[in-house]
Structures are given as structure tokens and as C-alpha cells.
C-alpha positions as a Markdown table, in Angstrom:
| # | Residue | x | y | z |
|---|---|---|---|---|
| 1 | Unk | 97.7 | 69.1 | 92.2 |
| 2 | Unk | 97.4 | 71.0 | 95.4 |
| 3 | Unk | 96.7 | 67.8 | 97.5 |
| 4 | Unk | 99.5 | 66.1 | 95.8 |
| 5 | Unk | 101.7 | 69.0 | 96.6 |
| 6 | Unk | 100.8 | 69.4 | 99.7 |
| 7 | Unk | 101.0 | 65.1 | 100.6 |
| 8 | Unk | 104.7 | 65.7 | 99.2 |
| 9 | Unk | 105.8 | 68.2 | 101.5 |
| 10 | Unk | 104.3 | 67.1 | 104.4 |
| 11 | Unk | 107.4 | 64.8 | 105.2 |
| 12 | Unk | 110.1 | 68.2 | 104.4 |
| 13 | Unk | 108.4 | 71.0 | 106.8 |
| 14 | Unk | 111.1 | 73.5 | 106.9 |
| 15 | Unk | 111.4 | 76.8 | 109.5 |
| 16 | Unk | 112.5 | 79.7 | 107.8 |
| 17 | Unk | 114.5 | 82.3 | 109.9 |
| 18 | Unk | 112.3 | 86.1 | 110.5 |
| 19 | Unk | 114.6 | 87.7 | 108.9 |
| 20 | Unk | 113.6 | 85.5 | 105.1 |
| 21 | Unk | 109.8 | 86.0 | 106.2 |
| 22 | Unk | 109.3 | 88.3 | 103.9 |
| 23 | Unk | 111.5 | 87.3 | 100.6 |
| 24 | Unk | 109.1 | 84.1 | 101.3 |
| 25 | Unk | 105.9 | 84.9 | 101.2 |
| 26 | Unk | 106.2 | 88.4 | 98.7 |
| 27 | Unk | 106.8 | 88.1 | 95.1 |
| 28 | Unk | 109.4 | 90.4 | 95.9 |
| 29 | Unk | 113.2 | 89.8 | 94.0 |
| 30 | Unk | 115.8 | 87.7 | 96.1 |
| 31 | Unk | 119.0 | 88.5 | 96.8 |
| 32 | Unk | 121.6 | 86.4 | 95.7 |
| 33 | Unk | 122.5 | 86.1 | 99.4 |
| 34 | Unk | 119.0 | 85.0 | 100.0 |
| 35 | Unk | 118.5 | 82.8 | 97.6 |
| 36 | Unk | 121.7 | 81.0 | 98.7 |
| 37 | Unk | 119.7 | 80.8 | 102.5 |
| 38 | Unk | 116.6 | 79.5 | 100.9 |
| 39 | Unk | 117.2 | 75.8 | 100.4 |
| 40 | Unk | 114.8 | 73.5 | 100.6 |
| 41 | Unk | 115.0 | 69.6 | 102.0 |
| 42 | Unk | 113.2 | 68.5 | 99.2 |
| 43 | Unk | 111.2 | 68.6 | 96.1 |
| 44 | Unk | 108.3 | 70.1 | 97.7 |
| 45 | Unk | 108.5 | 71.7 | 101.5 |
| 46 | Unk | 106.2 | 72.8 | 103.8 |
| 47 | Unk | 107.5 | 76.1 | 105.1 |
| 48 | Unk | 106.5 | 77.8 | 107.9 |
| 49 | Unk | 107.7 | 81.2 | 109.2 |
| 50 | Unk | 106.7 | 84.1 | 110.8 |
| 51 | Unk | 103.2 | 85.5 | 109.8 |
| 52 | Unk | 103.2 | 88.2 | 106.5 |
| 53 | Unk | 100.3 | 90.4 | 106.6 |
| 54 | Unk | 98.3 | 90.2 | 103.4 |
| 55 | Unk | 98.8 | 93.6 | 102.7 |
| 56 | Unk | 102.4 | 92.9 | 101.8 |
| 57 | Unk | 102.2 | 89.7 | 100.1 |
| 58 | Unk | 99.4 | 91.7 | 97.4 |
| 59 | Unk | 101.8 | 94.4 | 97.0 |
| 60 | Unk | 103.7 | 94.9 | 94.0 |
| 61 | Unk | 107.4 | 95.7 | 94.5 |
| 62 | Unk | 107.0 | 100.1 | 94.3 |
| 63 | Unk | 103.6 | 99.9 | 96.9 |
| 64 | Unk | 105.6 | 96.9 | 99.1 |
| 65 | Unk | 108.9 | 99.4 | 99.1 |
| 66 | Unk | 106.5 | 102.1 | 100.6 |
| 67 | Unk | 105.3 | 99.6 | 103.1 |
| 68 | Unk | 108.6 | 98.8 | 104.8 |
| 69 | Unk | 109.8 | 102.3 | 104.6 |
| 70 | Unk | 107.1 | 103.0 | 107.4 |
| 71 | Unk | 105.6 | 99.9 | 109.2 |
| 72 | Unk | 103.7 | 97.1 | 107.5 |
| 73 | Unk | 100.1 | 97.8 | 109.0 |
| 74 | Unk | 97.7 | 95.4 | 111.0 |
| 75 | Unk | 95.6 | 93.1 | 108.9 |
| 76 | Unk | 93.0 | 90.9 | 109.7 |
| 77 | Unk | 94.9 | 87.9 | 107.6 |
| 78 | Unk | 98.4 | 87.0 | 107.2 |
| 79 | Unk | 100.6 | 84.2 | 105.9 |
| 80 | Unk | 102.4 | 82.1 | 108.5 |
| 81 | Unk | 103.9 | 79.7 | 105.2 |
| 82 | Unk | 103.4 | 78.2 | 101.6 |
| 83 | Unk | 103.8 | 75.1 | 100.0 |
| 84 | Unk | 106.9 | 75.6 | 97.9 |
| 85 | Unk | 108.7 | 73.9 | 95.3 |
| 86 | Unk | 112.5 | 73.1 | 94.9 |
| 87 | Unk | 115.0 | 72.9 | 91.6 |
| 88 | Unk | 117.1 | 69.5 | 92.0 |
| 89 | Unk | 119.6 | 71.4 | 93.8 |
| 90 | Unk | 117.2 | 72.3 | 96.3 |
| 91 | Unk | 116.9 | 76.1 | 95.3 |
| 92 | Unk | 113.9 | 77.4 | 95.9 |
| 93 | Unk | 111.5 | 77.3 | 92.5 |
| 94 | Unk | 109.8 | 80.6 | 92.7 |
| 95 | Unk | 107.4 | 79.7 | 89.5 |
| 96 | Unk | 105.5 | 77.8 | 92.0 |
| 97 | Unk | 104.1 | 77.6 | 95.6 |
| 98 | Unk | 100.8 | 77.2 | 97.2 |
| 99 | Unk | 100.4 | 79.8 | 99.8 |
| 100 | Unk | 98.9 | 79.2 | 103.4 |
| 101 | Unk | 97.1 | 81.8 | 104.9 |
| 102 | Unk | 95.3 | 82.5 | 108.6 |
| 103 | Unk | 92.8 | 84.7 | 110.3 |
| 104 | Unk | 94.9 | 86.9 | 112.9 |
| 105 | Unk | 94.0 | 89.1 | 115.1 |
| 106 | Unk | 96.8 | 91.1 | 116.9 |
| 107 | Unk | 96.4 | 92.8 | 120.1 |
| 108 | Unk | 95.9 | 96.5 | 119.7 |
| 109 | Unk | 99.2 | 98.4 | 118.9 |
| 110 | Unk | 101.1 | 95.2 | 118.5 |
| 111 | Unk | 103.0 | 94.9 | 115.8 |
| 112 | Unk | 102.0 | 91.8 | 113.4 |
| 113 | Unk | 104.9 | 92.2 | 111.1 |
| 114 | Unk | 108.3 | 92.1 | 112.5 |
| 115 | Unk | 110.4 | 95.2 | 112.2 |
């Protein structure tokens, strides 16, 4: 299933503003507003966007809330985008994605997630 899902989107690769980087790659609640942004060009996309740390894709909505109200830290792995899946309207399914996920190593005192 994972190939197959991954074949599909290879044709829809879709760039997902910064600002959505997050709402992405977290199991975090949308928005309405964001979920209105996050349309896909087709039944399955290949989306890429600016890389998550790992940290804050694990957490669970209370530890990812304390997260952002300091600064995301460093990690040596991150997620730079996911194989997602799209409703016939092309709103983003969020019962099912395959996330992509990278080695990363920032330079020291750089920030890896954006602010």
C-alpha cells in the first residue's frame, strides 16, 4: 500500500506554505481557516514543506502547546513532508498519510523550526 501510495502521488507533489508546516506534519487540530488552505491536487500528494522536528510531530496536543510557547528544540531528525491523502473535493484526509522523515543536522544555535 505504501508504494502504491507513494506511485500515486508522485505526479501531484504539492509545496505547502511555512506557515501550514506544522498543521501538516503534527496530529495537531486544523483550523477551519487551515483546512480551507490545505487542498490537495489530487487523490494522493506528495507534500513537501519546511522541515518539523520530530519532537513536535510525537507530541500530543498539551506537550506540543508547551513546545511552541518556547522554541521547538534542535533534533537530529525532522520531517521535510508526508504522503497524504485527499477527500474528492480535495480536502485533506487526515485518517491517512505516510510521513517522510530525514536526518538533519543544523548548525549550532540555528534554529531548525521556524518561529
Amino acid at each position: 500500500m505504501t508504494t502504491t501510495a507513494a506511485y500515486l502521488a508522485v505526479e501531484h507533489t504539492h509545496f505547502v506554505p511555512e506557515h501550514l508546516a506544522l498543521d501538516v506534519a503534527t496530529t495537531a487540530a486544523l483550523s477551519q481557516g487551515n483546512r480551507a488552505a490545505l487542498r490537495l491536487p489530487g487523490p494522493w500528494a506528495m507534500v513537501l514543506h519546511e522541515p518539523v522536528p520530530l519532537t513536535a510531530v510525537q507530541a500530543d496536543d498539551e506537550d506540543l502547546d508547551a513546545l511552541l510557547d518556547g522554541q521547538v528544540p534542535g533534533s537530529s531528525h525532522a520531517v521535510p513532508g508526508a504522503v497524504l491523502a485527499a477527500h474528492p473535493d480535495h480536502s485533506l484526509d487526515t485518517t491517512l498519510g505516510l510521513v517522510l522523515m530525514t536526518s538533519v543536522h543544523p548548525e549550532h544555535g540555528e534554529a531548525l523550526f521556524p518561529s
